[in-house]
N, C-alpha and C positions, 0 to 999 in steps of 0.2 A: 485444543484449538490451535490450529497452524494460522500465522501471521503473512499476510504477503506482502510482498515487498514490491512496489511498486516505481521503478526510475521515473522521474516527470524530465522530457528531453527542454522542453517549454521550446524558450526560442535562441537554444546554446549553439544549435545548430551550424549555424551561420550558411543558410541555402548551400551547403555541402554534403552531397550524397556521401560517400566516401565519410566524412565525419560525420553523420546518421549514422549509419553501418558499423561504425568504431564505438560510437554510444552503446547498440542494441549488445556489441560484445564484450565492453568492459561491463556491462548491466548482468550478463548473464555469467557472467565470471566472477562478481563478485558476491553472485546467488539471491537475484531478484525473479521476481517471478514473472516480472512483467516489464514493458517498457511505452513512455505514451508519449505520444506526439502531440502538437494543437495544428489545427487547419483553419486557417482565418486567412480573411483578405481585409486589410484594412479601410477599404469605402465601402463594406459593408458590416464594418465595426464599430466606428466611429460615425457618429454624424460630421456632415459636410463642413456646418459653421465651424464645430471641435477641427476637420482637418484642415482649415481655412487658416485658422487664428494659430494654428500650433505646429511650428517644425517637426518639434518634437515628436507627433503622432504618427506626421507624413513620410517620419525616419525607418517607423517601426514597417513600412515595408520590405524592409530587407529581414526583416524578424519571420515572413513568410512563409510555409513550407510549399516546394512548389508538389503541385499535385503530380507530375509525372513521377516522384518518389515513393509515392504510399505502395506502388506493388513489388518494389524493390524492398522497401522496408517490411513489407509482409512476409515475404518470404525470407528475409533472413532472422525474422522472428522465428518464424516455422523451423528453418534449422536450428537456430538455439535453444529452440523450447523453449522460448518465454512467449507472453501473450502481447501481444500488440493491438494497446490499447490507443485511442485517440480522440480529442475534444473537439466535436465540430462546433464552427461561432457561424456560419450561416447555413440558412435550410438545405439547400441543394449541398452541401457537404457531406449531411448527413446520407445520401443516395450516393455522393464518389467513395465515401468508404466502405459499405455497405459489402462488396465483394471481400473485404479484407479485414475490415475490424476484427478482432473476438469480444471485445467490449467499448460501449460507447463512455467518454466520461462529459456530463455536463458540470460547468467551471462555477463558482462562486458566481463570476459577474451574471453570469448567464440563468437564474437560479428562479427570480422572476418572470421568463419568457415562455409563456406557453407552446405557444406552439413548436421551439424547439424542443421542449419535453416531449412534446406526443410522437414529434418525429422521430424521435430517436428510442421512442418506447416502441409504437408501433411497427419496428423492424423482428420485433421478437429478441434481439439479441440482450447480453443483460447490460446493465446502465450502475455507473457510481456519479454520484451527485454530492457534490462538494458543496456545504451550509456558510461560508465565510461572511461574514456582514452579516448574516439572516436570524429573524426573532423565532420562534418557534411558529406561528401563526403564518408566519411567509414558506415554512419547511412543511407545516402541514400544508398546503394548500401545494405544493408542488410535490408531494410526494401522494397526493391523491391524483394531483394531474397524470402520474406517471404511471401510476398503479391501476385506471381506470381506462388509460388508453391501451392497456394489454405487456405493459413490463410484468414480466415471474419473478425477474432477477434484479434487485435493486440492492445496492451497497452505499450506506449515508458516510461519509466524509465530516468529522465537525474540524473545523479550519479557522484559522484567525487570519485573513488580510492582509495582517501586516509585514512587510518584505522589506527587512528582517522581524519577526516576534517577538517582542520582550517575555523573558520565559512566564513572567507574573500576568500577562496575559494570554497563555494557554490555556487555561481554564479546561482540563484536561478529565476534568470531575464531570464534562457536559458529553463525552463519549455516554458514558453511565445513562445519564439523564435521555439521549436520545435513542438508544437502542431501548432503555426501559418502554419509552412512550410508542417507537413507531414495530417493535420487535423484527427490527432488522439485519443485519449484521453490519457494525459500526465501525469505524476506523479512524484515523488521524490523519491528517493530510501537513505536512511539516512545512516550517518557513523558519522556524529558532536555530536550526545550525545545531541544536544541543544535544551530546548523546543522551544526558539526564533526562529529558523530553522525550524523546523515544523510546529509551529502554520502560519508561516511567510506563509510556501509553499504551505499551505492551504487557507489560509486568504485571500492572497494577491495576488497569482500566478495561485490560482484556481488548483492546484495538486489531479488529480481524484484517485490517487490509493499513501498512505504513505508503504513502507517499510522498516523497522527498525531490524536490528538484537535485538533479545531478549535473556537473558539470566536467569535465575530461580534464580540464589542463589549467583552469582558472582563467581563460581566453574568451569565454562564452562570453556574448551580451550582455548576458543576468547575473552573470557572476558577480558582476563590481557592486551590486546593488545588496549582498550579503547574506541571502536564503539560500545558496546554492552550496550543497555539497563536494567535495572532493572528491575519486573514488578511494581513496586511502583513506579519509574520514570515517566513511562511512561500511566501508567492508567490516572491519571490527563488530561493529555494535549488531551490523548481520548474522555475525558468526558466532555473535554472543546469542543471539534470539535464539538462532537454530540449533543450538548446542542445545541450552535450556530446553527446547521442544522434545530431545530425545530424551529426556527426564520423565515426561507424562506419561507412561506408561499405558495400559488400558482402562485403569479405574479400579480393575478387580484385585479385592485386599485377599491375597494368599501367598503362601512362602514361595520366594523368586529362586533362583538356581544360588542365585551366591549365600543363601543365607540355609541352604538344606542340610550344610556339613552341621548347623548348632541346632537345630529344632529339636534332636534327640539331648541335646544335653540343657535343656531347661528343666526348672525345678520341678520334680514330681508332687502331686498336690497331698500322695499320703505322708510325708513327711519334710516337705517343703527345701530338701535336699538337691540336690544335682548330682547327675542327671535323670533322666528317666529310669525307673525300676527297669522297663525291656532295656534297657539302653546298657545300666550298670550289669544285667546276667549276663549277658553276649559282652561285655568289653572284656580285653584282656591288653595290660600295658606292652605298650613296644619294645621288647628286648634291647636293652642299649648295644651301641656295636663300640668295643675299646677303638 
């Protein structure tokens, strides 16, 4: 099973085309598979009172991505060969990316919202759906919404909230748990900064898709807040996955090329000798050269 690797751009961006465009290629240079954006406006994120009473929310407009970007960013997906993925947070998003996505991802927050599921199912394209804060009872009930409104392709996320992770709450044992229950293909969605968490949720838990917030320069937005990656961080433990992936071989137990020079000189069973009887009539020793 191949791991994908997922950059989360979030909101590093800073309404900079030019630095979108620099993400999608540090992302595919340091052998991601993918790269995702989020599309939000924030007075249709936030309720009024929340952007009333809080600076702080009314700030995150500049955290925006502006829509004239998405076919810019598609297509320089398309040249690097990654997939350009994106979160839409209101309905009609889901219809501006539509020409461009290759996959939808619905966000933690957004996990109870019906009707963005069905929107984003019923485009046909496939959908990952991040479980953060969610009990199992709130993931069934959204991964039936999604699956009934006409998703084929659904990728479950289990995710912890907290930006940053404390590693003792990963609970990394609940990939297992969800992919047993919904037989889907599972993944981890990262916020711990940790490579022991990563490699962990690959290795060990079998995590078919890593997502990691990424950040270019430690300048981003989200950076200061401590879930965001470096790309120096994070290359490594990439190149460690992919390595390991050439290891798995096909499954089928039979002698590989490097190991055909000794299969003749294993112990023969009529006298539990070495090498084989054919092996010992046909050998004859090398002539030393003085």
């Amino acid at each position: 099973m191949l791991t994908q690797f997922v950059a989360e751009v979030s909101s590093n961006h800073g309404k900079d085309l030019a630095r979108c465009l620099q993400f999608i290629d540090v992302a595919a240079d340091i052998g991601c598979d993918a790269v995702k954006f989020q599309l939000f406006k924030i007075d249709q994120l936030f309720a009024p009172e929340i952007l009333t009473e809080s600076p702080g929310h009314r700030a995150r407009v500049a955290w925006e991505l502006p829509t004239e970007f998405i076919q810019d960013i598609a297509l320089r997906c398309c040249e690097r060969q990654v997939q350009f993925i994106c979160t839409p947070f209101y309905l009609d998003a889901v219809e501006e990316l539509l020409p461009y996505v290759d996959t939808y991802k619905i966000a933690s927050y957004e996990l109870l919202w019906a009707p963005l599921l069905q929107a984003c199912a019923q485009t046909g394209k496939p959908i990952v759906l991040s479980t953060g804060m969610a009990n199992m009872k709130e993931i069934d009930r959204a991964v039936s919404v999604i699956l009934d409104a006409g998703c084929c392709d659904l990728t479950l996320l289990h995710c912890t909230s907290g930006y940053p992770t404390p590693i003792a709450e990963c609970n990394l044992k609940a990939i297992d748990t969800m992919r047993r229950r919904w037989i889907l293909p599972t993944g981890w969605s990262d916020h711990s900064v940790s490579p022991a968490v990563v490699l962990r949720a690959v290795q060990r838990w079998q995590a078919s898709m890593i997502e990691f917030h990424l950040d270019l320069d430690g300048t981003g937005d989200e950076y200061k807040t401590g879930h965001c990656w470096l790309p120096e961080a994070i290359a490594p433990i990439i190149a460690t996955v992919r390595a390991g992936e050439q290891a798995d071989g096909d499954g089928v137990k039979q002698p590989v090329p490097s190991e055909l020079p000794d299969v003749a000189w294993r112990r023969d069973p009529s006298d539990g000798l070495r090498p084989l009887l054919a092996t010992r009539k046909a050998w004859r020793a090398k002539p030393c050269i003085p």
